[in-house]
TIMI-2910 file (N, C-alpha, C, CB; in pm, 1 decimal, decimal comma, always signed):
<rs>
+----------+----------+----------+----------+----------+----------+----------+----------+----------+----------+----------+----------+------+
!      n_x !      n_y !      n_z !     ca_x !     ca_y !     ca_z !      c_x !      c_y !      c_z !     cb_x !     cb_y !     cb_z ! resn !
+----------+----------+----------+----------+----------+----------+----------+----------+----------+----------+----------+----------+------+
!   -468,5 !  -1879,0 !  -1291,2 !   -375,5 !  -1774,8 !  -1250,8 !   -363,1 !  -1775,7 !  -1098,5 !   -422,0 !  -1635,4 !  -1302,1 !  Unk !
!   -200,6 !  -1759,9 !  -1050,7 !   -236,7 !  -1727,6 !   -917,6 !   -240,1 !  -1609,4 !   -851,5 !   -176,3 !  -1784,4 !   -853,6 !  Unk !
!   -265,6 !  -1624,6 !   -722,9 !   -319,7 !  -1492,7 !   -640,4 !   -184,0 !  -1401,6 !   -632,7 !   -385,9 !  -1534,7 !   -464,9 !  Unk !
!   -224,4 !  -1309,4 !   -636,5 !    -82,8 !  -1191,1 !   -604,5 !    +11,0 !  -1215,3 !   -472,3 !   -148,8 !  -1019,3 !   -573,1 !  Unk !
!   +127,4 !  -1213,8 !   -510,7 !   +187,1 !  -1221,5 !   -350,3 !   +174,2 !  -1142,2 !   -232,5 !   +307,5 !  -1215,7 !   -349,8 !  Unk !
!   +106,6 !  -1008,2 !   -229,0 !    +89,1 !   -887,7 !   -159,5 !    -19,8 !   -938,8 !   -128,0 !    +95,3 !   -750,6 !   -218,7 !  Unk !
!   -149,6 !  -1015,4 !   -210,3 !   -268,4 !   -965,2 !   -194,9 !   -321,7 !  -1024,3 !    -20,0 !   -363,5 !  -1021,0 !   -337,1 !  Unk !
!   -412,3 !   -933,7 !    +65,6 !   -421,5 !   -982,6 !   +191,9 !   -288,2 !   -966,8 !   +248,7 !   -470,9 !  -1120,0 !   +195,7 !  Unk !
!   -251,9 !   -895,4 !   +270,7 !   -114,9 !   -897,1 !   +329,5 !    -87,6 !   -734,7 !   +370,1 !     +4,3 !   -962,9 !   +211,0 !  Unk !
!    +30,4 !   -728,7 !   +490,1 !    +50,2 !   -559,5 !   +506,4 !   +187,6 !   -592,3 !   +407,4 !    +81,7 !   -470,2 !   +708,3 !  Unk !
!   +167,2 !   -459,6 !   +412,0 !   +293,7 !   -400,5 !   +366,2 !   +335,9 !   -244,4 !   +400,4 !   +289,4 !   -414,9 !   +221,3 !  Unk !
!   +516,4 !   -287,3 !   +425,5 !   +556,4 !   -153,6 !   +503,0 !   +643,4 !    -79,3 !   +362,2 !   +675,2 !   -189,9 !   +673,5 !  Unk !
!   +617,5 !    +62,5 !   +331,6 !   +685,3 !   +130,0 !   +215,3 !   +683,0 !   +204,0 !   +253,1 !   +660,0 !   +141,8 !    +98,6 !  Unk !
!   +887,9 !   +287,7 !   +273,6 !   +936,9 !   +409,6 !   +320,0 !   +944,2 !   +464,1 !   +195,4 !  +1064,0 !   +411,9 !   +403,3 !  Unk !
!   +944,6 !   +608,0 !   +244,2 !   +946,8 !   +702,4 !   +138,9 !   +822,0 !   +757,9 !    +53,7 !  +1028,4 !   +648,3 !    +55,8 !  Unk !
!   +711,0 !   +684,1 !   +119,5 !   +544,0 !   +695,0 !    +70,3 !   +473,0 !   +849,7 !    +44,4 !   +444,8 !   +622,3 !   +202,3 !  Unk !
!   +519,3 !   +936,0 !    +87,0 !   +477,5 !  +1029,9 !    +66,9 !   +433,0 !  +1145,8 !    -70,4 !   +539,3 !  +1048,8 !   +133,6 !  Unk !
!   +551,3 !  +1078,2 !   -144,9 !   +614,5 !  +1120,3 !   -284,5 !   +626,9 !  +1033,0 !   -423,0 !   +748,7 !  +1150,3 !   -253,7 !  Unk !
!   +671,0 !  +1058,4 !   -503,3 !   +698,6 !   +993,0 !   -625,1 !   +712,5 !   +836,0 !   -584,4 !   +833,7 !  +1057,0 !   -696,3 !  Unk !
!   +834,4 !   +819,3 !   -652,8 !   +809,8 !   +604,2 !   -654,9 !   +733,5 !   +561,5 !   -509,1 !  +1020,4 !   +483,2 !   -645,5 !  Unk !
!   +803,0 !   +572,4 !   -415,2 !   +747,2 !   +568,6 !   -315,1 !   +541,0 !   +563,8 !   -274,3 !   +825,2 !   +675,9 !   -277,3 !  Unk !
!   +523,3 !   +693,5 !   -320,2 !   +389,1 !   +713,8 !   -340,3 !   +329,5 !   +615,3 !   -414,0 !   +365,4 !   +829,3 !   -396,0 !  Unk !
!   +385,0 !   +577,3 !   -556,4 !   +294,7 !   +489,0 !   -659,9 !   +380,4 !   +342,6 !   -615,9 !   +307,9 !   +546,4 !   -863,7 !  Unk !
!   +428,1 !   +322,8 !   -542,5 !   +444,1 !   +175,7 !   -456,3 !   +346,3 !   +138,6 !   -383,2 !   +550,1 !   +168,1 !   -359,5 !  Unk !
!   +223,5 !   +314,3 !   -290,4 !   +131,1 !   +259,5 !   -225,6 !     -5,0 !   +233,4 !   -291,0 !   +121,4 !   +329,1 !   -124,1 !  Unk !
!    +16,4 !   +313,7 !   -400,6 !   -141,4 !   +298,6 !   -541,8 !    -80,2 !   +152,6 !   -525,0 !   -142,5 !   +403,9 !   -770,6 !  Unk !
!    +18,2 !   +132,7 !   -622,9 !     +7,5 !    -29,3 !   -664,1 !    -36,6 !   -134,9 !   -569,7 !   +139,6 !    -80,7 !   -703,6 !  Unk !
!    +30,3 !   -158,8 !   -453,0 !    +68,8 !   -257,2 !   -382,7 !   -145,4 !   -237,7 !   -281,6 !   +272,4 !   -213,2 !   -279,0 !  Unk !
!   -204,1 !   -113,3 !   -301,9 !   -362,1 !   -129,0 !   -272,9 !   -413,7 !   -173,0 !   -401,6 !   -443,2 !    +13,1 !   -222,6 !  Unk !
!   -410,2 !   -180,9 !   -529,0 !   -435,0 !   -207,7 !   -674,5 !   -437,1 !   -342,9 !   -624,0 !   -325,5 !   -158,8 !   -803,7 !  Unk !
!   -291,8 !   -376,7 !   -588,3 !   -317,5 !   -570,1 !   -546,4 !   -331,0 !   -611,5 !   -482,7 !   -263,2 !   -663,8 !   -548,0 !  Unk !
!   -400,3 !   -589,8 !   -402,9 !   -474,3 !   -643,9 !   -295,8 !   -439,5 !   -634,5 !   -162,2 !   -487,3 !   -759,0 !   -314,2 !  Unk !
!   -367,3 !   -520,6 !   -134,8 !   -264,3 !   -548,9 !    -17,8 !   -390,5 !   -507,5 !   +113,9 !    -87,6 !   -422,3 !    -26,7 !  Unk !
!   -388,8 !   -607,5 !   +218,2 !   -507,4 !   -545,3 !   +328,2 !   -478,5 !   -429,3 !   +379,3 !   -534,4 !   -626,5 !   +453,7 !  Unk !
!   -334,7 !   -391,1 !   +422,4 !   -317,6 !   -263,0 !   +481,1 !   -164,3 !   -225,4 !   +424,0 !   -335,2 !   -268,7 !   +656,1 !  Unk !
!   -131,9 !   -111,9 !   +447,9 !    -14,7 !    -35,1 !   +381,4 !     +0,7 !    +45,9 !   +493,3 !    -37,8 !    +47,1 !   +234,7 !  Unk !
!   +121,1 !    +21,8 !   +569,1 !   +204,8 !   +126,2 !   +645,0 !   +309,0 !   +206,5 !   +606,7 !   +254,7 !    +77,3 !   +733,1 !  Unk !
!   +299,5 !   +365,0 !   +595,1 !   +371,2 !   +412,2 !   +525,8 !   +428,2 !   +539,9 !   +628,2 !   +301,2 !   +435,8 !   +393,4 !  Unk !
!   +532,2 !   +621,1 !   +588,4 !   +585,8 !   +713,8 !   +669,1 !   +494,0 !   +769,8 !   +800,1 !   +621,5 !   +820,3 !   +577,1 !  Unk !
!   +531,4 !   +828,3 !   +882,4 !   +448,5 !   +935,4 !   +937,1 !   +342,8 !   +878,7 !  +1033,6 !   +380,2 !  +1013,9 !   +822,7 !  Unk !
!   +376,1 !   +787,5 !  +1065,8 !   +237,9 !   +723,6 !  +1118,4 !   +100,5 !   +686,1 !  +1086,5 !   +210,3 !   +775,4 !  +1186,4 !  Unk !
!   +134,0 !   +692,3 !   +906,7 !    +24,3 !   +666,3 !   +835,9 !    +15,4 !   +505,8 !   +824,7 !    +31,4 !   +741,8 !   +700,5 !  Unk !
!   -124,3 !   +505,9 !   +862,7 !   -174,4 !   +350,4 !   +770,8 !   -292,4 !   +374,2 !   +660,6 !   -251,8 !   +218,4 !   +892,1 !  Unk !
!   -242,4 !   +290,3 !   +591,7 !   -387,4 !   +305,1 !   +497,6 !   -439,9 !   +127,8 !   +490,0 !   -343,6 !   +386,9 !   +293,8 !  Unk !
!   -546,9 !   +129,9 !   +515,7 !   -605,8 !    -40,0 !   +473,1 !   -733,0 !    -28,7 !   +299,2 !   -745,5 !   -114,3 !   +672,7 !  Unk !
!   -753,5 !   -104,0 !   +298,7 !   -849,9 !   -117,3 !   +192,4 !   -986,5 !    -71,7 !   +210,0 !   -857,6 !   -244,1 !   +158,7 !  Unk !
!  -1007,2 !     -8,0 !   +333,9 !  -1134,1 !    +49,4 !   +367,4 !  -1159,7 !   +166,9 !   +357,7 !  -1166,1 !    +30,7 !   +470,0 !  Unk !
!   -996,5 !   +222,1 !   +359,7 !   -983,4 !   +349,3 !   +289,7 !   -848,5 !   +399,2 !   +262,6 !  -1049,1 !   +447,6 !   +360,8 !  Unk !
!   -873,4 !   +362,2 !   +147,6 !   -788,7 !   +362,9 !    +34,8 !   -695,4 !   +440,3 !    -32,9 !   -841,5 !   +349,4 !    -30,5 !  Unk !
!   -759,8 !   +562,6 !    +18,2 !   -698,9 !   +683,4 !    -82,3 !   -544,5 !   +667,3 !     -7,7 !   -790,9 !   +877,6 !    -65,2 !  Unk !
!   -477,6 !   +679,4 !    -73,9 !   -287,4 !   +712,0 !    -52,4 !   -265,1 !   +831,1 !    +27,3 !   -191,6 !   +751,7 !   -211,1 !  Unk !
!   -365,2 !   +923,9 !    -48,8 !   -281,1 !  +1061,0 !    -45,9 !   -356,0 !  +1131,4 !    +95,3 !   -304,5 !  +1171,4 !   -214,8 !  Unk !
+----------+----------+----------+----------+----------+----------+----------+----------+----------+----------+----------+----------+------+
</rs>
């Protein structure tokens, strides 16, 4: 199987705060993503995790 395309990787998702948006940033940390930049001046990396 291969590796996820996200996995190790940032990723930028507007609209993160809320519904789809929100479960774009569960998923895309689910697969491996190293860090997630999302509205607001939020980052989240895999070190800490929580979305919300």
């Amino acid at each position: 199987m291969s590796e996820d395309p996200i996995a190790n990787r940032s990723v930028l998702i507007t609209g993160a705060n809320r519904g789809i948006g929100q479960a774009l940033v569960e998923e895309a940390l689910r697969r491996g993503a190293s860090r997630v930049y999302a509205p607001g001046g939020r980052s989240i990396t895999r070190t800490n995790a929580s979305p919300r």
